[in-house]
N, C-alpha and C positions, 0 to 999 in steps of 0.2 A: 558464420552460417545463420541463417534468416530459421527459427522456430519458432515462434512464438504462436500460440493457439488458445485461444481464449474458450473455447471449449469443452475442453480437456481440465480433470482435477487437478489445482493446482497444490503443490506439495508446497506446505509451509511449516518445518518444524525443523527440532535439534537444537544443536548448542549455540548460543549468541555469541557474535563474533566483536569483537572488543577495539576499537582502533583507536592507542593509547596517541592523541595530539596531531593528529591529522593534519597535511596543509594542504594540500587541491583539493576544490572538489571534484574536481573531473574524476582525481584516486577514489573519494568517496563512493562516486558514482560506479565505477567498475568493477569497486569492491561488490557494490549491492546487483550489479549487474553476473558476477561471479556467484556470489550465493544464492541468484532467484535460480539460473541455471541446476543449480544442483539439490534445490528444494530447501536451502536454510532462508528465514526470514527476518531475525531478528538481529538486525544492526545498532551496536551501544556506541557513541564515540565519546569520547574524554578530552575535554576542553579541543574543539576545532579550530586552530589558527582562523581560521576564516567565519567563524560563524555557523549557523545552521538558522532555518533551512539555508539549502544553496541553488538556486538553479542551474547551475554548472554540474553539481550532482547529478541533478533529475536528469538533463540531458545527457548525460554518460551513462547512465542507469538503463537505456537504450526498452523503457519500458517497465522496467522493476518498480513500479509506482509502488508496490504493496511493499517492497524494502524498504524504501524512502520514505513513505508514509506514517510507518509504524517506528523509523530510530528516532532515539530518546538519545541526551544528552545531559553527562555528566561533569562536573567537576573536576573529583580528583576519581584516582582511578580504584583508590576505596570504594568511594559510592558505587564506582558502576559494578561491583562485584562482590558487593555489600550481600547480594540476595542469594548467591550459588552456590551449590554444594562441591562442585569441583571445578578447576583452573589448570588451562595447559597453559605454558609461553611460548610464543615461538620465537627462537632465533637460527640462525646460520652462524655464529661464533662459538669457536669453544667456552664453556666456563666451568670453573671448578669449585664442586662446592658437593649438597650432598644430595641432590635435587635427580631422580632419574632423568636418565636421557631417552626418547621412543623415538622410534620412525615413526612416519606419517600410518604407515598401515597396523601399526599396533594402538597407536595414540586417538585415531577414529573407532576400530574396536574396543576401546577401553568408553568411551565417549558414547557408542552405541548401546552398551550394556547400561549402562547408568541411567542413560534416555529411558529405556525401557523399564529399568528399576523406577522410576517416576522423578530422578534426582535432575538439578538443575546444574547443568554446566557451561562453559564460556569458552574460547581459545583469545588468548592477546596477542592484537599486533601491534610492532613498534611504529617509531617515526620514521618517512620518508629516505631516513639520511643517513640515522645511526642505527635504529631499532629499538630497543626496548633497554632500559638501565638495571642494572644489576639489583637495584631496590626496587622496580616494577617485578622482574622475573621471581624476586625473593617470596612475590605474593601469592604465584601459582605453587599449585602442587606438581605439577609434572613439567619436563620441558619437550619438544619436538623440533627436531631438528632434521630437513630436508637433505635429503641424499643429493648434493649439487655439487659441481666443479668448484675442486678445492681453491683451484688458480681464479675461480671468476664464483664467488660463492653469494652474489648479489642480486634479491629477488626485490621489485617493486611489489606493491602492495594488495594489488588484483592480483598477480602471480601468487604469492603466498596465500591467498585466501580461495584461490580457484585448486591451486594443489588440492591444500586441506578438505574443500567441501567435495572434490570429485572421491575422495576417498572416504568420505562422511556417505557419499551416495552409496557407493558400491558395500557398504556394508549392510545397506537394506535393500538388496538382490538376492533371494534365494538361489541363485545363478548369477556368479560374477561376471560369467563370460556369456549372457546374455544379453541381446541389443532391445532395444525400447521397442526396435519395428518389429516383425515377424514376418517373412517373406506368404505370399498368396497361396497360400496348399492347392496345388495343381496334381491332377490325372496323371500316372503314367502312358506313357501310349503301348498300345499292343504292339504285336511282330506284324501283322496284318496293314496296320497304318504306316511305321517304321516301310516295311513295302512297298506300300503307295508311295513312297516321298521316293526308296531309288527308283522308282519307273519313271517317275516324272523327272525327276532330276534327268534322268539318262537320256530320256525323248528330246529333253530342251537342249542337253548337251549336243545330242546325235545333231538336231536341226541345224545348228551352227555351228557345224564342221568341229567339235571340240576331238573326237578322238581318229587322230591322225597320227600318222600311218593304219590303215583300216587292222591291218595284222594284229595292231597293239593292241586294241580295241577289250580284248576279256579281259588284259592284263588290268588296263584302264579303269573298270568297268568293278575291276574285284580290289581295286586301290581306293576305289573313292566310296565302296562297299565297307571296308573296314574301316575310315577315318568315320564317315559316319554312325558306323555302329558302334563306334565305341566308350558311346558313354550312354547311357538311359534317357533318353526324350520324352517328355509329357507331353500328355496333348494338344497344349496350347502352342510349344515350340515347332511342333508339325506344324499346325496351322500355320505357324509367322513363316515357317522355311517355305509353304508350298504356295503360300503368297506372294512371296519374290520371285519364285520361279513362274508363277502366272503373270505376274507385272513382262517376263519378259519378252510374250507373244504381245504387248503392245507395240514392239520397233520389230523392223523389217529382218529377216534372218538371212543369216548369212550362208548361201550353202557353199559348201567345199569343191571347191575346182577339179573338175576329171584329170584325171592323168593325161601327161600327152599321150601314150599308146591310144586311149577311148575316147579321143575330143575329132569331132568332124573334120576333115579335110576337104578344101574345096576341089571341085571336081577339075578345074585347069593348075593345072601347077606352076602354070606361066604366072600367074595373078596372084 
C-alpha cells in the first residue's frame, strides 16, 4: 500500500532495533522500511556482512531515508548496547534458562512504559539463517517470542521487526481499535428527504414498466419501501441515490406493453 505523505508529522521514536550481523541489504532495507511504517527510527546493526552504507538498503527502505540516514554501526554487539537501560531478544526457539518469556503484546507494553519513564531500550534480532546465539540472548533482559506455527515457526527479518513495531504502535493509541482515517461526519437526512427518494425512485420505476403485474403494484411499492428504510441515510447518500435515478431519464424509457384485451385491433380482420 502506497502512504507515504510528506506532510504529515512524522513519528520518530521508541526503542532501537538491533540487527545482530545482517547479510542483504535489501533485509536491511525492509527492516528500516518496517519501522518508518510504524514510527520507530533508530536502526543499530552489528557488524553487516556487506558493509554500510548499502544502496540496496536505501532502495528497499522504499523511502525511509530518515531510517537509513541516521543507523550507526557497530562492532560487537556490546557496543551497540553499551548505552541502554533495557534489552528484549527475540527468537522463535525454545530456550531454557532463567530469562522471562513475553508475548509481543506484553513485551511493547513493558517497552512503552520505560519510554515514557525516559529509559533507553533496544529489541535484538538475529541472523538471517539461525537467529540470535545463546551468548547474544544471555545479554538481554527479557526474551519475546512470537505466537507463530509451531510446524513452520520461521520469520525473515522485516517480518519480525514489522510484528514488533506494529505492536510498539498500538500501544501509543488511546484507542487500539481506532483507525488513523476518520470517516466525513455526514447529516442524517429527514423522513421528508428519505420521501423524496421513494417518489422518485417509484416514478422512474413506474416509467419503465418495473411493476408488473399492475395488481402487484402496492405490494411492490411497500417492498422496496422497507429495504430502503431500513437503515438511516444521510444526506449526502440521498443525493448519490437521487443522482442515479436522474442519470436515468438520459435513455429512452421503456413503457410496458398493453394487455392484449386493450391493444387496438384493426378494423378488417382479413388483414
Amino acid at each position: 500500500m502506497s502512504g507515504t505523505n510528506s506532510e504529515r508529522q512524522l513519528i520518530a521514536e521508541g526503542p532501537a532495533i538491533i540487527l545482530v550481523e545482517p547479510q542483504l541489504g535489501e533485509n536491511i532495507g525492509m527492516v528500516a522500511r518496517a519501522m518508518a511504517n510504524f514510527g520507530l527510527a533508530e536502526l543499530r546493526l552489528v557488524n553487516p556482512r556487506d558493509g554500510w552504507p548499502s544502496e540496496k538498503a536505501r532502495a528497499a527502505a522504499s523511502k525511509a531515508d530518515h531510517v537509513i540516514d541516521q543507523t550507526t554501526v557497530y562492532e560487537t554487539l556490546d557496543d551497540a548496547i553499551r548505552d541502554l537501560n533495557f534489552v528484549y531478544a527475540t527468537t522463535a526457539r525454545e530456550r531454557y534458562g532463567f530469562k522471562p518469556v513475553r508475548a509481543p503484546v506484553i513485551a511493547a507494553s513493558t517497552l512503552r512504559e520505560k519510554f515514557r519513564a525516559g529509559e533507553k531500550t533496544g529489541i535484538l534480532f538475529g541472523r538471517e539463517r539461525w537467529g540470535l546465539t545463546n551468548e547474544e540472548v544471555a545479554l538481554a533482559d527479557e526474551i519475546v517470542t512470537f505466537p507463530v506455527n509451531p510446524a513452520f515457526a520461521s520469520l525473515n527479518i522485516a517480518q519480525a521487526v514489522l510484528l514488533m513495531s506494529y505492536e510498539w504502535m498500538k500501544t501509543g493509541l488511546e484507542d487500539v481499535s481506532a483507525t488513523p482515517f476518520q470517516p466525513v461526519e455526514q447529516r442524517p437526512s429527514t423522513k421528508e428527504q428519505v420521501f423524496g427518494l421513494f417518489e422518485h425512485l417509484e416514478e422512474a420505476l413506474d416509467a419503465r414498466g418495473y411493476f408488473h403485474p399492475p395488481a402487484k403494484k402496492p405490494k411492490m411499492i411497500d417492498n422496496l419501501r422497507a429495504v430502503i428504510s431500513r437503515r438511516g441515510f444521510s444526506e449526502q447518500e440521498i443525493s448519490v441515490l437521487r443522482g442515479v435515478i436522474s442519470s436515468l431519464d438520459r435513455f429512452p424509457r421503456r413503457w410496458p406493453k398493453k394487455p392484449e384485451s386493450e391493444r387496438e385491433k384493426p378494423e378488417n380482420d382479413d388483414v
